[in-house]
LODOBA-916423 format. One line per field, with one value per atom (N, C-alpha, C): residue number from 1; residue in one letter; atom name; x, y, z. Coordinates in nm, 2 decimals, decimal comma. Atoms other than C-alpha are relative to their C-alpha. Layout:
i NUM|...
aa A|...
at CA|...
px X|...
py Y|...
pz Z|...
This chain:
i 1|1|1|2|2|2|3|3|3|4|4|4|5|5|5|6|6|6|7|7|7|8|8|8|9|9|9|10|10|10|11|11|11|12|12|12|13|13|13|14|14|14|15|15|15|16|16|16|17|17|17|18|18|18|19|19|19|20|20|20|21|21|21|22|22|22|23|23|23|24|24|24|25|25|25|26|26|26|27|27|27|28|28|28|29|29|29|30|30|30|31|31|31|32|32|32|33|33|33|34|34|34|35|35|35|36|36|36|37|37|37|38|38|38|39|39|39|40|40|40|41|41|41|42|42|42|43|43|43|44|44|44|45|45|45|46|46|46|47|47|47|48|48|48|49|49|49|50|50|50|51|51|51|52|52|52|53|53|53|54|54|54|55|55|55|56|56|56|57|57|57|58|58|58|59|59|59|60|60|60|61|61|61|62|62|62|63|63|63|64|64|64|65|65|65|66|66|66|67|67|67|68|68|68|69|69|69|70|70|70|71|71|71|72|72|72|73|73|73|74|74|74|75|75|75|76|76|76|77|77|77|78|78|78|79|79|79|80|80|80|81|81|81|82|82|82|83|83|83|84|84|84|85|85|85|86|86|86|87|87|87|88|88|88|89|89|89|90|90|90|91|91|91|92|92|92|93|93|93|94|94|94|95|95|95|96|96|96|97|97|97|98|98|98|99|99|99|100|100|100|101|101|101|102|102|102|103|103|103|104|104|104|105|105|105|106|106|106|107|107|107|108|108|108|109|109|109|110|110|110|111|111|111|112|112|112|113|113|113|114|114|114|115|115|115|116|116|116|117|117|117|118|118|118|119|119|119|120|120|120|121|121|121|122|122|122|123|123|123|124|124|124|125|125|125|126|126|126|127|127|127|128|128|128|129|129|129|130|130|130|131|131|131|132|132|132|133|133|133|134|134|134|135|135|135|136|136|136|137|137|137|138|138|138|139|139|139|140|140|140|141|141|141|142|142|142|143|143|143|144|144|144|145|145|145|146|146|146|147|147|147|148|148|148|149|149|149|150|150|150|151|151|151|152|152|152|153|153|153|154|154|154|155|155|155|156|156|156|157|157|157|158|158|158|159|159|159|160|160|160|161|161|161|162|162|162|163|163|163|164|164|164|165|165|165|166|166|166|167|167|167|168|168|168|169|169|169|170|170|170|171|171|171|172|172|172|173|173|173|174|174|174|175|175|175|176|176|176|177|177|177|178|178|178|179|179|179|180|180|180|181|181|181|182|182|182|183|183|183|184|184|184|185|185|185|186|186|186|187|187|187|188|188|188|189|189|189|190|190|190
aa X|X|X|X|X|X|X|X|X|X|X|X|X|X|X|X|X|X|X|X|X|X|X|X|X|X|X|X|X|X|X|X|X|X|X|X|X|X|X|X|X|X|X|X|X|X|X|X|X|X|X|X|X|X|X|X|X|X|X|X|X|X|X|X|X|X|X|X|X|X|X|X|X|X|X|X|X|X|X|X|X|X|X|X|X|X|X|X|X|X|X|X|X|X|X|X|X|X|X|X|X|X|X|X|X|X|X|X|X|X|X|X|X|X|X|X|X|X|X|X|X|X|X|X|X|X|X|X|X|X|X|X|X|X|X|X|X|X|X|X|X|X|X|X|X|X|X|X|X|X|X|X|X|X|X|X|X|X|X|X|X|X|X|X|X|X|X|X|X|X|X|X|X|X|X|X|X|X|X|X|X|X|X|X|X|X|X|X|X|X|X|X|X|X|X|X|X|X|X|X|X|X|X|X|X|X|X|X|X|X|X|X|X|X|X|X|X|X|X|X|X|X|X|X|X|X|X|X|X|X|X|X|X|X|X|X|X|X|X|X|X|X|X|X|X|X|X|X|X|X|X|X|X|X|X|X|X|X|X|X|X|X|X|X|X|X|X|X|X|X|X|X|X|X|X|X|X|X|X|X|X|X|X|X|X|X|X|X|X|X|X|X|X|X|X|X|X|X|X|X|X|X|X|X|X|X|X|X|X|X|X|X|X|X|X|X|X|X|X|X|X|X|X|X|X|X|X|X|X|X|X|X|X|X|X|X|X|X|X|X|X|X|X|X|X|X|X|X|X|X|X|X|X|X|X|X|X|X|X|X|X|X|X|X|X|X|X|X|X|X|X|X|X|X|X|X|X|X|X|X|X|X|X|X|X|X|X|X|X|X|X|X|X|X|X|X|X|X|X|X|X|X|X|X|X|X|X|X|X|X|X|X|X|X|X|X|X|X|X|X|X|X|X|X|X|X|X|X|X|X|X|X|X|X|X|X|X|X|X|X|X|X|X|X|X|X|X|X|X|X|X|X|X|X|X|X|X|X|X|X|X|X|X|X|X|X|X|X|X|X|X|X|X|X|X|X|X|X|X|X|X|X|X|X|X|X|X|X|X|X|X|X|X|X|X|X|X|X|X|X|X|X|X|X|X|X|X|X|X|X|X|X|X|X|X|X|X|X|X|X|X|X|X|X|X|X|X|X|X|X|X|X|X|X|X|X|X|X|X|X|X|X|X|X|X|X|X|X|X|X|X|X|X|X|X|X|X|X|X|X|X|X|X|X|X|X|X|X|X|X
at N|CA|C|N|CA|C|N|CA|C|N|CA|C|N|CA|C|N|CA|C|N|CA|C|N|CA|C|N|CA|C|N|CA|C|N|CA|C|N|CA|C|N|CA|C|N|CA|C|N|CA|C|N|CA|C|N|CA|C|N|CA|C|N|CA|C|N|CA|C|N|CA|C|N|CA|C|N|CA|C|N|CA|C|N|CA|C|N|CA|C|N|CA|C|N|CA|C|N|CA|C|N|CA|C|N|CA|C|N|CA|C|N|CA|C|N|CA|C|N|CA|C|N|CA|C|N|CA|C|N|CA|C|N|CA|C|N|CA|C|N|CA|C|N|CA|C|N|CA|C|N|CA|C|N|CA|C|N|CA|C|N|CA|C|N|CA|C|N|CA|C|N|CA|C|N|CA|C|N|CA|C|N|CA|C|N|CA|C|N|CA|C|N|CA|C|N|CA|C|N|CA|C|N|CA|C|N|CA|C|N|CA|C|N|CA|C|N|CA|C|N|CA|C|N|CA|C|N|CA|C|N|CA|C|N|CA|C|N|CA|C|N|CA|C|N|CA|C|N|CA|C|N|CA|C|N|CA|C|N|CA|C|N|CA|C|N|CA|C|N|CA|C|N|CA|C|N|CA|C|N|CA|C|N|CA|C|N|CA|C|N|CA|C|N|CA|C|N|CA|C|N|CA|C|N|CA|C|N|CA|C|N|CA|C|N|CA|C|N|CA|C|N|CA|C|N|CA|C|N|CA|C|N|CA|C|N|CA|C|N|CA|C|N|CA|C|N|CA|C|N|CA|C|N|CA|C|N|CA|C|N|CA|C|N|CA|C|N|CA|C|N|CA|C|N|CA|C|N|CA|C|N|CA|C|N|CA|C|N|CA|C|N|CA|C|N|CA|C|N|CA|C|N|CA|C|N|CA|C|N|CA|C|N|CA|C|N|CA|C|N|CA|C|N|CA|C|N|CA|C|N|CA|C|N|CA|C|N|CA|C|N|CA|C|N|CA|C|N|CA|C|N|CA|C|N|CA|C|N|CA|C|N|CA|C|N|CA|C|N|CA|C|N|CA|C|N|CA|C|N|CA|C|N|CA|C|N|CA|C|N|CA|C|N|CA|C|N|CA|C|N|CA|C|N|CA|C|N|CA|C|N|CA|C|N|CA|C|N|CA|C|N|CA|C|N|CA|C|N|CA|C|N|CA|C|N|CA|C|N|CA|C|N|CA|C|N|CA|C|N|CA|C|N|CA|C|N|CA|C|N|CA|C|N|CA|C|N|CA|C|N|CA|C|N|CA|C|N|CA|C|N|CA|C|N|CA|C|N|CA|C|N|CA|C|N|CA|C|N|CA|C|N|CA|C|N|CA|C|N|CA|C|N|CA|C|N|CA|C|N|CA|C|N|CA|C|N|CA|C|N|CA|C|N|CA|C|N|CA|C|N|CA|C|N|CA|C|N|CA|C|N|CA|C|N|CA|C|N|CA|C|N|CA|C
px 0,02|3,33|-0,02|0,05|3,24|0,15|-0,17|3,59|-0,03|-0,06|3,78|0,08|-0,05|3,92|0,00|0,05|4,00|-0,07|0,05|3,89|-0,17|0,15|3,52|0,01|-0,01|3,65|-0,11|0,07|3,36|0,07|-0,09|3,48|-0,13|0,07|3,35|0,02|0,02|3,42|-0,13|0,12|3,14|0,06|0,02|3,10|0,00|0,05|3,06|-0,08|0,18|2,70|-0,01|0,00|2,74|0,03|-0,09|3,01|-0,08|0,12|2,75|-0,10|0,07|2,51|0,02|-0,02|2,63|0,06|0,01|2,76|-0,10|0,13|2,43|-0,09|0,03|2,34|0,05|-0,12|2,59|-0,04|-0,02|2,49|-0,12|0,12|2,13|0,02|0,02|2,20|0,07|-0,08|2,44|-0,11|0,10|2,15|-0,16|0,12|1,85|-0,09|0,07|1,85|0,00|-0,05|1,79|0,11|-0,07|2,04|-0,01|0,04|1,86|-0,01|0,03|1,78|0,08|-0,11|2,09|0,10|-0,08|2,25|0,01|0,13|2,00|0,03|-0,03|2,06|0,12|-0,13|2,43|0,02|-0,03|2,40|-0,06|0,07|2,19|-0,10|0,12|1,87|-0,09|0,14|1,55|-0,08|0,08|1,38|-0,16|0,10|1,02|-0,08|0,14|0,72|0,01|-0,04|0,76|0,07|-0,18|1,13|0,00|-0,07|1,09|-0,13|0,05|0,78|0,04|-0,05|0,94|0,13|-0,09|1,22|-0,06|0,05|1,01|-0,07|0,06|0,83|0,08|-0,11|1,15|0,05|-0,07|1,30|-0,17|0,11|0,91|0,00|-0,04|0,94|0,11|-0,09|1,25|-0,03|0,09|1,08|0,10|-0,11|1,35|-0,13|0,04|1,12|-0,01|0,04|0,98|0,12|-0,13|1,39|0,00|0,01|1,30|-0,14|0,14|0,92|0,11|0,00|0,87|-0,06|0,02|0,84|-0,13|0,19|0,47|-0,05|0,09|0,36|0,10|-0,08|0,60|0,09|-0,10|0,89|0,10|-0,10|1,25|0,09|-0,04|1,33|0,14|-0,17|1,67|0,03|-0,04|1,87|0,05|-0,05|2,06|0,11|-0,16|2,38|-0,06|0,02|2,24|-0,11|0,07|1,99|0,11|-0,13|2,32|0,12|-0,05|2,45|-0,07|0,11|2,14|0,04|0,01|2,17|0,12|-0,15|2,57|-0,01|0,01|2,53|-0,12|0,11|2,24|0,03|-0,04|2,40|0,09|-0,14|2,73|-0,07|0,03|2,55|-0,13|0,09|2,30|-0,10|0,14|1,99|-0,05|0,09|1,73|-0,07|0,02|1,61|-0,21|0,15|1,26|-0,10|0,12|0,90|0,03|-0,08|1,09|-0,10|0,11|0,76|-0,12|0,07|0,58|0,09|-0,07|0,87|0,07|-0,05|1,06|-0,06|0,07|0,83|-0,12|0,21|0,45|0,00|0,03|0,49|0,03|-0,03|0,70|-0,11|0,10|0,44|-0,13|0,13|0,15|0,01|-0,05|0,36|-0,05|0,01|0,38|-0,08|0,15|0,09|-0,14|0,11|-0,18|-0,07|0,07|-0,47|-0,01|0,00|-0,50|-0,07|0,04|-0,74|0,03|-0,07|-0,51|0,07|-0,15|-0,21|-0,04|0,05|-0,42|-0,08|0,02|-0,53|0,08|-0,06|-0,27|0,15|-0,18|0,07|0,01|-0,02|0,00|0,00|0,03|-0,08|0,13|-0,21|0,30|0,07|-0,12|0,46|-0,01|0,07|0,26|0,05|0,02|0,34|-0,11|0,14|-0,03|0,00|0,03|-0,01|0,13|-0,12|0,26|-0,03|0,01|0,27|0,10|-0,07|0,39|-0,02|0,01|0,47|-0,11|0,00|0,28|0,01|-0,05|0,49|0,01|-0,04|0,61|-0,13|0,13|0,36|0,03|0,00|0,35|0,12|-0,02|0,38|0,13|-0,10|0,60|0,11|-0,08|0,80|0,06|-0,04|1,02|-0,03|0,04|0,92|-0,07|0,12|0,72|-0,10|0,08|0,61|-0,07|0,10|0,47|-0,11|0,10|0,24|-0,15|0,13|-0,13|-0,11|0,08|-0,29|-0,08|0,13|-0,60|-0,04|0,08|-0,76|-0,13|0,12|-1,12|-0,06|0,10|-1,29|-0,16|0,18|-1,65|-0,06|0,01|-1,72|0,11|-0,14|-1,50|0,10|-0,08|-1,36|0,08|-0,03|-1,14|-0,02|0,04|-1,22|0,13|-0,14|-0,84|-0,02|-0,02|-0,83|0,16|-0,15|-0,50|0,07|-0,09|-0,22|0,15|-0,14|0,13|0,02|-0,07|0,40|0,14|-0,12|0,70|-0,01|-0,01|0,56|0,08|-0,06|0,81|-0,10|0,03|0,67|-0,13|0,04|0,37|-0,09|0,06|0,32|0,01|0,08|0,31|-0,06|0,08|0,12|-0,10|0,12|-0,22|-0,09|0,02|-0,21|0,14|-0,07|-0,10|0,01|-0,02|0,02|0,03|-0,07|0,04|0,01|-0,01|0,14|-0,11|0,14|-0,18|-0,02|0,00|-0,28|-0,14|0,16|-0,55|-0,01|0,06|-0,55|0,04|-0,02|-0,56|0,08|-0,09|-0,35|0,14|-0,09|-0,03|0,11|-0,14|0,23|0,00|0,08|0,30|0,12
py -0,13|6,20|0,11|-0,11|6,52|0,11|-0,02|6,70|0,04|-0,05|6,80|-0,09|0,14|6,40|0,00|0,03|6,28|-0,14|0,13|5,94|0,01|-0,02|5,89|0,14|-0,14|6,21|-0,02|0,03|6,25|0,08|-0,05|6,28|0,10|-0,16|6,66|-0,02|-0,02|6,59|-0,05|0,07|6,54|-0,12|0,12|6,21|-0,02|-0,04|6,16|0,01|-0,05|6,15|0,15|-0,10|6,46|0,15|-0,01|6,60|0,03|-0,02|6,52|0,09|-0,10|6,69|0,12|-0,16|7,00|0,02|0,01|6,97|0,00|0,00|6,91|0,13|-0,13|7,21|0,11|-0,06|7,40|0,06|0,00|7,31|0,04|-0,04|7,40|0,13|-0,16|7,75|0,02|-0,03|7,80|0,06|0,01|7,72|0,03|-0,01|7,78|0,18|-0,13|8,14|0,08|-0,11|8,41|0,08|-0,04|8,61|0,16|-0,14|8,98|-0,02|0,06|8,79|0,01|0,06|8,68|0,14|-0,20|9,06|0,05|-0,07|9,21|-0,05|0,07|8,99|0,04|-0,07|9,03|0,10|-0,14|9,40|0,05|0,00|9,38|0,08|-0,11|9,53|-0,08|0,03|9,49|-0,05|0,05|9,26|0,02|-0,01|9,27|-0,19|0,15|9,01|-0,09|0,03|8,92|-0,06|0,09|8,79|-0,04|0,10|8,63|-0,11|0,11|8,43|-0,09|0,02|8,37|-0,09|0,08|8,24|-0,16|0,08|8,01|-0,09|0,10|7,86|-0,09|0,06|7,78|-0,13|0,04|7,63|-0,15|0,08|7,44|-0,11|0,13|7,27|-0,11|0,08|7,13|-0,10|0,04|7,01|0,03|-0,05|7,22|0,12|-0,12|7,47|0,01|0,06|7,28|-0,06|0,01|7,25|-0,11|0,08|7,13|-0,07|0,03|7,00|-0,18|0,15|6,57|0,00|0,04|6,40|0,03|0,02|6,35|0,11|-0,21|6,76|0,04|-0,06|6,82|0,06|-0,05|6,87|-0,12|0,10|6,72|-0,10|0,10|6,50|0,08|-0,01|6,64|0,02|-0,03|6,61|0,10|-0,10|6,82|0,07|-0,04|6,84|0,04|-0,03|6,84|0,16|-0,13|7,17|0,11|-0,09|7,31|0,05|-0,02|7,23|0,16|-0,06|7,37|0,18|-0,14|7,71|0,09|-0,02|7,74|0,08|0,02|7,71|0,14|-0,15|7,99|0,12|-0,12|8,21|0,03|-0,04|8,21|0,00|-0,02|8,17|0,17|-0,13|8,52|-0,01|0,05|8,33|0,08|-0,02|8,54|-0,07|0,09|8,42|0,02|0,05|8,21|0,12|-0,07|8,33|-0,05|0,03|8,26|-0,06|0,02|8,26|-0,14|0,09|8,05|-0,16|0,17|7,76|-0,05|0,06|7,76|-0,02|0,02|7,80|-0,07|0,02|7,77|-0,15|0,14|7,47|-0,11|0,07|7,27|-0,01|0,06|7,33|-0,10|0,11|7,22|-0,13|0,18|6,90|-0,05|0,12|6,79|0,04|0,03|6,90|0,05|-0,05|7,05|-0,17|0,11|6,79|-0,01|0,04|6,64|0,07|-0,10|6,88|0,16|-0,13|7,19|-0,03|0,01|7,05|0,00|0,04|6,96|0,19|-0,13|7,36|0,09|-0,07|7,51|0,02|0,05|7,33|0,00|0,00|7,31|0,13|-0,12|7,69|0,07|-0,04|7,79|-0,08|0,06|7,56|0,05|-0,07|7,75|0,15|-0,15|8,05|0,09|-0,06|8,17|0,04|-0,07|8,21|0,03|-0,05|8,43|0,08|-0,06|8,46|0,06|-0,09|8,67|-0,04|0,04|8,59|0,10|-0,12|8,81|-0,03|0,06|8,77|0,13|-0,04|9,09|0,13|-0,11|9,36|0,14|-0,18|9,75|-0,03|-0,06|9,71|-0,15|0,15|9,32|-0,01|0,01|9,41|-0,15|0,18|9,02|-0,03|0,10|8,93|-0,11|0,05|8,65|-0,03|0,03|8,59|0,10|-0,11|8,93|0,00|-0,01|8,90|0,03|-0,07|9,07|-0,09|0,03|8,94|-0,12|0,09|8,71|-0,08|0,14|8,40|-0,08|0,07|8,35|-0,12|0,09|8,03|-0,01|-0,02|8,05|-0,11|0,12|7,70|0,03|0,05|7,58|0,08|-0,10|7,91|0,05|-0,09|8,17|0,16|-0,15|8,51|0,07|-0,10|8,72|0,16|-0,19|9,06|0,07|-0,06|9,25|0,07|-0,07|9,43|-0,08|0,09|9,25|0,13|-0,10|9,51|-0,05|0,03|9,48|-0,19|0,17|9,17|-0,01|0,08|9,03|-0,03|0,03|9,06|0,02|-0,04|9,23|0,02|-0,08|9,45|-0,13|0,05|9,19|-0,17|0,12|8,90|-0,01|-0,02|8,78|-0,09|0,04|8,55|0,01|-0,01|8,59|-0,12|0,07|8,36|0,04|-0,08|8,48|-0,08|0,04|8,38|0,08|-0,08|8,48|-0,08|0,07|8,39|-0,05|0,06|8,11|0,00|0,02|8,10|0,13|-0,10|8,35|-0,04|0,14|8,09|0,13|-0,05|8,30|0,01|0,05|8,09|0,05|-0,08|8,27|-0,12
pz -0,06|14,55|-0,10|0,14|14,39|0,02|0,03|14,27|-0,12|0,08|14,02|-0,07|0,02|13,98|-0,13|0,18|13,63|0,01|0,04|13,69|0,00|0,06|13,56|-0,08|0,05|13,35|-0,15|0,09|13,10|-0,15|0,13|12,73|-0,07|0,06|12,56|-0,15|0,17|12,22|-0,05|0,09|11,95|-0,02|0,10|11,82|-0,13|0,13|11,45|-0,04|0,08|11,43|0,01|-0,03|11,60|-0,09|0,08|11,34|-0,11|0,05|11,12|-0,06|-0,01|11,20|-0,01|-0,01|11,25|-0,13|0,18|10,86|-0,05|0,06|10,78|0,01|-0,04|10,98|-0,13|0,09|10,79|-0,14|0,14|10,47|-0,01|-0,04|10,55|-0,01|-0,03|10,66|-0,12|0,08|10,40|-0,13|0,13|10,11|0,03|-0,02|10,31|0,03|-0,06|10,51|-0,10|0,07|10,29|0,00|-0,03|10,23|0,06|-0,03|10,26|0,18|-0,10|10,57|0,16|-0,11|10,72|0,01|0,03|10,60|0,09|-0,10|10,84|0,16|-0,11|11,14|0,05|-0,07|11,15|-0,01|0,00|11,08|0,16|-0,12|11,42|-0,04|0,04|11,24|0,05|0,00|11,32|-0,08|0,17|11,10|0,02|0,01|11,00|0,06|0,00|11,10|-0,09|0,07|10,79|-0,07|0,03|10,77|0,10|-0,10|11,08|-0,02|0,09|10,90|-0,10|0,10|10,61|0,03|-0,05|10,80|0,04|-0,10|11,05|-0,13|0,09|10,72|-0,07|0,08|10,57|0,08|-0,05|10,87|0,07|-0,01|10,93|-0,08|0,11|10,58|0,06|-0,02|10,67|0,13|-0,05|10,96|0,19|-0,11|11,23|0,08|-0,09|11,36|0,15|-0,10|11,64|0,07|0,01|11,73|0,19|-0,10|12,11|0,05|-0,06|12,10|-0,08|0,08|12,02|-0,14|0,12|11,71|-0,04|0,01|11,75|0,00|-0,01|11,77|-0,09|0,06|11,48|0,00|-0,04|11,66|-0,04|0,06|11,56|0,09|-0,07|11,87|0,03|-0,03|11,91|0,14|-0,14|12,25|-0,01|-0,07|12,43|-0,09|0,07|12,21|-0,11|0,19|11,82|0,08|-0,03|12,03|0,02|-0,02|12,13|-0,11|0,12|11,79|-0,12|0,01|11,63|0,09|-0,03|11,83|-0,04|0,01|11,80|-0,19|0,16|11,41|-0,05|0,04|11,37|0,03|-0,07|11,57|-0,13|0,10|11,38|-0,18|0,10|11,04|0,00|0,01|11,14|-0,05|0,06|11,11|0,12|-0,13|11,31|0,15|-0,11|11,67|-0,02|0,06|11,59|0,12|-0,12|11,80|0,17|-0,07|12,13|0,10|-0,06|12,34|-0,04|0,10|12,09|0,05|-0,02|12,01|0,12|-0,08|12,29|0,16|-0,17|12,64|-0,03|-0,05|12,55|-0,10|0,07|12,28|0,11|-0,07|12,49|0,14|-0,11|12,81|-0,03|0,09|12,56|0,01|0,00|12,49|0,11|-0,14|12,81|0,14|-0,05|12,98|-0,01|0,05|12,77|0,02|0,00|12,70|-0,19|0,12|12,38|-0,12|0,08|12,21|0,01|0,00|12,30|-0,05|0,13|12,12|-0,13|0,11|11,85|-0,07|0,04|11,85|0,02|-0,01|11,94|-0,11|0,07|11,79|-0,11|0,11|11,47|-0,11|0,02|11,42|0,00|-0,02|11,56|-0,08|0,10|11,32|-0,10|0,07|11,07|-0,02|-0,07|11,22|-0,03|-0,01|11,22|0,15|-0,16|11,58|0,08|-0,09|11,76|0,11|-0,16|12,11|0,07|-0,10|12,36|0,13|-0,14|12,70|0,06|-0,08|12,99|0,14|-0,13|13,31|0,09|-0,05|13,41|0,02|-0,03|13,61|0,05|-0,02|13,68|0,18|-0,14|14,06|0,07|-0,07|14,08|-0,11|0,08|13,77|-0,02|0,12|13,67|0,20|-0,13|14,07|0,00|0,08|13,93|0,17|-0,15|14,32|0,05|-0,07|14,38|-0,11|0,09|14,08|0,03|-0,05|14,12|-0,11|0,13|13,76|0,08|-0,07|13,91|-0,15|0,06|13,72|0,08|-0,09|13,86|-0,06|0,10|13,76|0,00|0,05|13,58|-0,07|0,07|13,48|-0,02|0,11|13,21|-0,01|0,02|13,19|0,14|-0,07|13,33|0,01|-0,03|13,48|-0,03|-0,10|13,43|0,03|-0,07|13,61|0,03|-0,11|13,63|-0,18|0,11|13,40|-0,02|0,01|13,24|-0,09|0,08|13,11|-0,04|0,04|12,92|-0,09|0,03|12,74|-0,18|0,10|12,47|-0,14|0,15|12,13|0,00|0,06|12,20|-0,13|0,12|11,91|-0,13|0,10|11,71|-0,02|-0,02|11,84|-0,01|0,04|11,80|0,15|-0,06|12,11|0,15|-0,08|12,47|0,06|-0,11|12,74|0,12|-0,14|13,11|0,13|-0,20|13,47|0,04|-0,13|13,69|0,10|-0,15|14,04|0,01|0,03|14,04|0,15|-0,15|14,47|0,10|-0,09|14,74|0,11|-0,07|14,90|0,05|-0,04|15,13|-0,09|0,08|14,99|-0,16|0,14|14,63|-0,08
């Protein structure tokens, strides 16, 4: 039954690969983030485009950037725990937070259900960090409602028609590509 029982009580400790890892982590941040870098972060400043490139190429080499994409799109396979390790460990070491939009929503949707010549134009550009995106979810008149949304997607052939306005989009000012929620049906149900 569903409770508060101990029996079937699941065990919370890391493991030693686990242990591990997060040593590994450790020893990474320690030798890896800059330090002007990591200064800045835990002072709560505002870093530049620039330091959060400079970061993302460091952490690319090593081959971490792509922290929740698969193997095969240059990402590092990691489950649920070494991701939780992974975030725990950056936090507390004052590594900046990556293109959020970029590695953590729009790569992963590519993964797993772009088509094979979008991953191949897209994914390897964000690991690069040549291409930083910005969400565009939120609108003038539906503000985070994502159900009241107005922004239209007509189709023209191959293409899409979009019509409409997204405000408050996340990173912006210094992106070169967007990604947006829009309404491909006139369909009731939203």
């Amino acid at each position: 039954g569903v409770g508060c029982s101990n029996s079937g009580a699941m065990d919370l400790n890391f493991s030693p690969q686990h242990q591990s890892f997060r040593a590994e982590v450790k020893s990474f941040l320690a030798q890896a983030l800059p330090d002007d870098i990591r200064q800045r972060t835990l002072r709560g400043e505002k870093l530049a485009k620039d330091d959060h490139i400079r970061w993302q190429r460091i952490l690319a080499a090593k081959g971490w950037l792509g922290h929740c994409w698969k193997t095969a799109y240059g990402g590092t396979g990691w489950g649920p725990i070494e991701r939780f390790i992974w975030d725990e460990e950056i936090h507390l070491a004052g590594a900046p937070r990556r293109n959020i939009p970029a590695i953590d929503l729009l790569g992963p949707l590519i993964i797993e259900y772009g088509t094979e010549a979008q991953k191949q134009r897209f994914l390897p550009p964000i690991l690069r960090s040549e291409h930083w995106w910005c969400q565009g979810f939120s609108e003038p008149q539906a503000g985070s409602d994502l159900a009241a949304l107005k922004m239209r997607a007509v189709r023209d052939g191959g293409d899409y028609i979009v019509d409409g306005t997204k405000l408050w989009t996340s990173y912006a000012q210094e992106s070169n590509w967007i990604f947006c929620l829009v309404r491909t049906s006139q369909e009731p149900k939203k």
